[in-house]
C-alpha positions as CSV (number, residue, x, y, z in Angstrom):
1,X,0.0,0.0,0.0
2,X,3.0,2.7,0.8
3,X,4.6,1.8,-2.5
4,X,1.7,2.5,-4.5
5,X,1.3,6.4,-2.6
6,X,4.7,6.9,-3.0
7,X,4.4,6.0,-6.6
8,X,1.8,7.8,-7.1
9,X,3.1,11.3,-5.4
10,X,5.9,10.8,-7.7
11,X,3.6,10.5,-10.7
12,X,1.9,13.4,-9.5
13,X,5.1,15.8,-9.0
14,X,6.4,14.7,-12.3
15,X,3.3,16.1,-13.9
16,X,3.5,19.6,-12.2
17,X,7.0,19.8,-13.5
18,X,7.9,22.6,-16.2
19,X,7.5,21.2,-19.8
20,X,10.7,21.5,-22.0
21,X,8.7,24.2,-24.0
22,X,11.2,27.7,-23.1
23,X,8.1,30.1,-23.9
24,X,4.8,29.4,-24.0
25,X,2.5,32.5,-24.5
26,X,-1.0,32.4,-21.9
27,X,-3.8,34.1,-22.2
28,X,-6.9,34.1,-20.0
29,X,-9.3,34.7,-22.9
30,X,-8.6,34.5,-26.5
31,X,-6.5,37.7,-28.0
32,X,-5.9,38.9,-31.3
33,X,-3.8,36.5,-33.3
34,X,0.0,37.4,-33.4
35,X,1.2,37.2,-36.6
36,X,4.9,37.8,-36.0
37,X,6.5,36.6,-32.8
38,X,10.2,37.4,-31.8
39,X,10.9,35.0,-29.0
40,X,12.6,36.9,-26.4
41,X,16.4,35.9,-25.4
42,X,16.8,33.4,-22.7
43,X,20.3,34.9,-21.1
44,X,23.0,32.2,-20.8
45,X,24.2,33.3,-17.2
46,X,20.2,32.9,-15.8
47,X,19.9,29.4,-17.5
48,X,23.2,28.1,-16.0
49,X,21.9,29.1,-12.9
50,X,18.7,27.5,-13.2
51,X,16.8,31.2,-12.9
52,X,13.4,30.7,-14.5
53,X,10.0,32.3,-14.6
54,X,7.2,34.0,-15.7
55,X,7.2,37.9,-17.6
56,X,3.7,39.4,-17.1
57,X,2.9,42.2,-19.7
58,X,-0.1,44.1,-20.9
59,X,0.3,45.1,-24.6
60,X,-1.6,48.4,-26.4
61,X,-1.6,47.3,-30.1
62,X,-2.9,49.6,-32.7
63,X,-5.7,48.5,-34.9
64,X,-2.8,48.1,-37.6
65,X,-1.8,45.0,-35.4
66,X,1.9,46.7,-33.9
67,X,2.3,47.2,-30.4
68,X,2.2,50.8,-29.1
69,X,2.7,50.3,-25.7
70,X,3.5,47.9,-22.8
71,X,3.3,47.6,-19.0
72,X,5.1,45.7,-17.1
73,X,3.0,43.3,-14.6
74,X,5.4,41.1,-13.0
75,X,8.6,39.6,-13.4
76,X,12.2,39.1,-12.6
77,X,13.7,42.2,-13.8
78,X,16.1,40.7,-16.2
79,X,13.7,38.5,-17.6
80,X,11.3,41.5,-18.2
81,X,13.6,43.6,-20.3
82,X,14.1,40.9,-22.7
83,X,10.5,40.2,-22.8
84,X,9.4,43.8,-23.9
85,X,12.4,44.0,-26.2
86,X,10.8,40.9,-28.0
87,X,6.9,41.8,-27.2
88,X,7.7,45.0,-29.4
89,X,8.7,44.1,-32.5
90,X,5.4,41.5,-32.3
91,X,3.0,41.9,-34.8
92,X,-0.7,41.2,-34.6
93,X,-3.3,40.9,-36.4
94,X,-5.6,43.9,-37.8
95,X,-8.5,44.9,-35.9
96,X,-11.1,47.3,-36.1
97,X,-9.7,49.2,-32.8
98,X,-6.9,49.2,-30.8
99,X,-7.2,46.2,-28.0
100,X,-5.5,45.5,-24.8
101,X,-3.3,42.3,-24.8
102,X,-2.3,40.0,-21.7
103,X,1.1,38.3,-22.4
104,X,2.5,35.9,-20.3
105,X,5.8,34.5,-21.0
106,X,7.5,31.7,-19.2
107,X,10.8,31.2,-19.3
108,X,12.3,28.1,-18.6
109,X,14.6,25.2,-19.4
């Protein structure tokens, strides 16, 4: 019976892990479509030391589909600089108004 709960925790922490995907975009509700997507640079010191996590951003894009502006809404510093160096040269989409855009970018091994 202990065997088969330990197996099973581990089963259950291997499925919380991190996947090997380095960044994944989330959104809470569906956004416009980005049509072209700079992935942001991982820095070599931060993934030799294991550093990893998530870049919160909110994103004005025009109706043209470019990004006019971006807020910062959590993050490791370092991580969020390289994440809004990307996140503008994005392009979305045209729209018939400007929208408001939730990123979230994980970054990770």
């Amino acid at each position: 019976m202990r065997s088969r709960l330990c197996a099973f925790l581990i089963f259950s922490l291997l499925l919380t892990l991190p996947s090997a995907q380095a960044f994944a975009q989330k959104s809470a509700k569906p956004g416009r479509k980005v049509v072209t997507r700079v992935e942001p640079t991982y820095p070599l010191i931060l993934k030799t030391k294991h550093i990893e996590g998530q870049v919160r951003l909110h994103a004005v894009v025009l109706a043209n589909g470019n990004v006019a502006a971006i807020e910062v809404r959590g993050g490791n510093p370092i991580l969020v600089e390289n994440a809004i160096a990307a996140v503008k040269a994005w392009k979305f989409a045209p729209a018939a108004s400007q929208t408001d855009e939730e990123i979230v970018l994980d970054f990770a091994q």
